[in-house]
C-alpha positions as CSV (number, residue, x, y, z in Angstrom):
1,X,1.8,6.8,-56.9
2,X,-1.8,5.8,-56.0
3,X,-4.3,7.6,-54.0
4,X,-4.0,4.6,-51.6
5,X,-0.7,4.9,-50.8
6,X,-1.3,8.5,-50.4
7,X,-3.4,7.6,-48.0
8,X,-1.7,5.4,-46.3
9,X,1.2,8.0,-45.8
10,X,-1.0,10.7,-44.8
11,X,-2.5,8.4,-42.1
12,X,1.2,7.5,-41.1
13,X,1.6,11.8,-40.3
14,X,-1.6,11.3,-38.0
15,X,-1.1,7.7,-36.1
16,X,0.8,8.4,-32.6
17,X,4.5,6.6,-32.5
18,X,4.5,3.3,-31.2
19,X,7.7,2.5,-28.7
20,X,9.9,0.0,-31.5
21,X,10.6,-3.4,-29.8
22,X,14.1,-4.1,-28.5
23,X,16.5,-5.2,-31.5
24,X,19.8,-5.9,-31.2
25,X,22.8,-5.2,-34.1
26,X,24.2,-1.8,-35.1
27,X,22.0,-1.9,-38.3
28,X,19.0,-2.4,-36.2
29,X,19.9,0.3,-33.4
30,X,19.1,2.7,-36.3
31,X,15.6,2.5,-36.3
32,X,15.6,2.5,-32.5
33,X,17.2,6.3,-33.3
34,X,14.3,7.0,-35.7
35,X,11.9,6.4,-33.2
36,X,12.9,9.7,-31.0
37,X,10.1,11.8,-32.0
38,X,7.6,13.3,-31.0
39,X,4.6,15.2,-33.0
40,X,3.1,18.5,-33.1
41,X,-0.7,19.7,-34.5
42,X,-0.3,22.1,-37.4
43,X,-3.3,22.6,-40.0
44,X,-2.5,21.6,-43.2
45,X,-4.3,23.9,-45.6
46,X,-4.4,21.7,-48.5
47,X,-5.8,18.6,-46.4
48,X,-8.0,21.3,-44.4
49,X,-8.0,20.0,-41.3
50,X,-4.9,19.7,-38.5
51,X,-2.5,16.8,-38.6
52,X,0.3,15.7,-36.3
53,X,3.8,16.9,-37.9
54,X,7.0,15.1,-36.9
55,X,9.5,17.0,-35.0
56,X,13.0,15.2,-35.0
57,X,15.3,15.1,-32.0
58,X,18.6,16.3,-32.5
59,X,19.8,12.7,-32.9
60,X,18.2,12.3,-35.6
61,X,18.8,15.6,-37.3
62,X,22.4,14.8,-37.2
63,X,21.7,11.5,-39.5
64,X,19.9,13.7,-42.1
65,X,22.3,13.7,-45.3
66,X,24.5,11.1,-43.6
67,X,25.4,7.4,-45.3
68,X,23.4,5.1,-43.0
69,X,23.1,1.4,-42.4
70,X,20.1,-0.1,-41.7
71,X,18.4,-3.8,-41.6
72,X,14.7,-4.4,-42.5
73,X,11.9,-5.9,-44.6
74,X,10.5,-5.0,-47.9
75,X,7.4,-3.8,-47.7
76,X,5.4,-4.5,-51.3
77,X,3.3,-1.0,-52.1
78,X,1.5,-1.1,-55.0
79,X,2.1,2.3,-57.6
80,X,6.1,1.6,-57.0
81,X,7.3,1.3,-60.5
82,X,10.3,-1.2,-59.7
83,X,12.6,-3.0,-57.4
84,X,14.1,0.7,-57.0
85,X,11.7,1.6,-55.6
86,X,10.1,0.3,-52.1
87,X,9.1,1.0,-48.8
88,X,11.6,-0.8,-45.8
89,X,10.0,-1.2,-42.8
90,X,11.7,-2.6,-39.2
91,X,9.5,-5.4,-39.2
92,X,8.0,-8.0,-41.6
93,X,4.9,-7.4,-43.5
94,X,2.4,-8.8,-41.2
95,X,3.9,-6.9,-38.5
96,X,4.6,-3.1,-40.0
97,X,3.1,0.4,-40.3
98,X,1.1,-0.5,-43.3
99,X,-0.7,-4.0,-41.7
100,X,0.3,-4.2,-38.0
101,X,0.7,-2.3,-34.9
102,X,4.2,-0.6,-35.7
103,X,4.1,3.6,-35.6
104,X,5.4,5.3,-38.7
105,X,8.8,5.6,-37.7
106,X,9.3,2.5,-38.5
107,X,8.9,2.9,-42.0
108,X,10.8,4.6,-44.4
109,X,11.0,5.0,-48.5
110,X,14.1,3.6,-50.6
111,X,15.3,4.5,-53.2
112,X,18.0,2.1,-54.6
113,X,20.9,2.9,-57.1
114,X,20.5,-0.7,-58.1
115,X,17.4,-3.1,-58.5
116,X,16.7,-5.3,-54.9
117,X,14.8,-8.3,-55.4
118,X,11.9,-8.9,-53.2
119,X,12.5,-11.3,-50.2
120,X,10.7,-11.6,-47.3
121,X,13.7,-12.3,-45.2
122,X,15.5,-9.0,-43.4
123,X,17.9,-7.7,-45.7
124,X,20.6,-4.8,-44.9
125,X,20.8,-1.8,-47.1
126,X,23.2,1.5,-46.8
127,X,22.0,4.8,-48.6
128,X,21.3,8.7,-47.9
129,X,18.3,9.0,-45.1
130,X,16.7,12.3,-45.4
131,X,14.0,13.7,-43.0
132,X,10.8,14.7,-44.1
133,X,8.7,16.8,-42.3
134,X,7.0,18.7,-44.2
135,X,5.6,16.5,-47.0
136,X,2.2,14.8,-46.1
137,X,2.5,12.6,-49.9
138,X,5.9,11.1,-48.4
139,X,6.9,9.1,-45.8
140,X,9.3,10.9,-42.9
141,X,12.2,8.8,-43.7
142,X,13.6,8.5,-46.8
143,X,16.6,6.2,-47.9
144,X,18.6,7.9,-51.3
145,X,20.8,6.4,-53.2
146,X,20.5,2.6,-51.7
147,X,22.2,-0.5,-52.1
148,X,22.1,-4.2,-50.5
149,X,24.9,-5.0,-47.9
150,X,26.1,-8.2,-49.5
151,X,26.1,-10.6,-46.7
């Protein structure tokens, strides 16, 4: 990956949450769960200076490891090798984490079992989501073992 996406994650752990906008669908309520955090300080020794760690309600800690459905946008990140590989984000491009005013819980890495073409239409995908709190190089969310809901 390259430093600026590093970057941009760590800057993700530090940015305050942003309230999601109201979305309607089951696939959509999802990221309206994700957004139930809240943030503590803790000093990261390797960074050397303090940065706001996610703390995950209980809602969301009972979706870690669980099969998940979720509708989104591709997000295109340079240092991804493939169309495995990509970030998903609740809103389009112009409008996420990485370019608009979204918080970073409304962003989250995939990682697909098969390729996804890029579109810049929402899509729906189904995978593992694992939390992340610990890792400033990642993302909080994280979507294993994807694949496209076939419309």
């Amino acid at each position: 990956m390259s430093r600026t996406f590093l970057f941009l994650v760590m800057a993700c752990l530090m940015t305050a949450p942003q309230a999601l906008q109201a979305q309607s669908g089951q696939e959509e309520s999802l990221w309206k769960t994700l957004a139930k955090i809240t943030y503590k300080k803790e000093y990261d020794e390797f960074l050397g200076f303090k940065i706001d760690k996610p703390v995950f309600s209980e809602q969301i800690h009972a979706l870690d490891g669980k099969e998940v459905t979720v509708k989104g946008f591709i997000i295109p990140v340079e240092g991804y090798k493939d169309h495995k590989e990509f970030i998903f984000s609740a809103f389009p491009y112009s409008m996420c984490f990485f370019c608009g005013g979204a918080g970073p819980e409304s962003v989250m890495e995939v990682v697909a079992s098969e390729p996804v073409e890029y579109t810049a239409e929402s899509i729906t995908i189904t995978g593992i989501l694992k939390l992340n709190a610990d890792d400033v190089n990642k993302l909080m969310y994280a979507l294993t073992d994807a694949r496209m809901v076939k419309k």
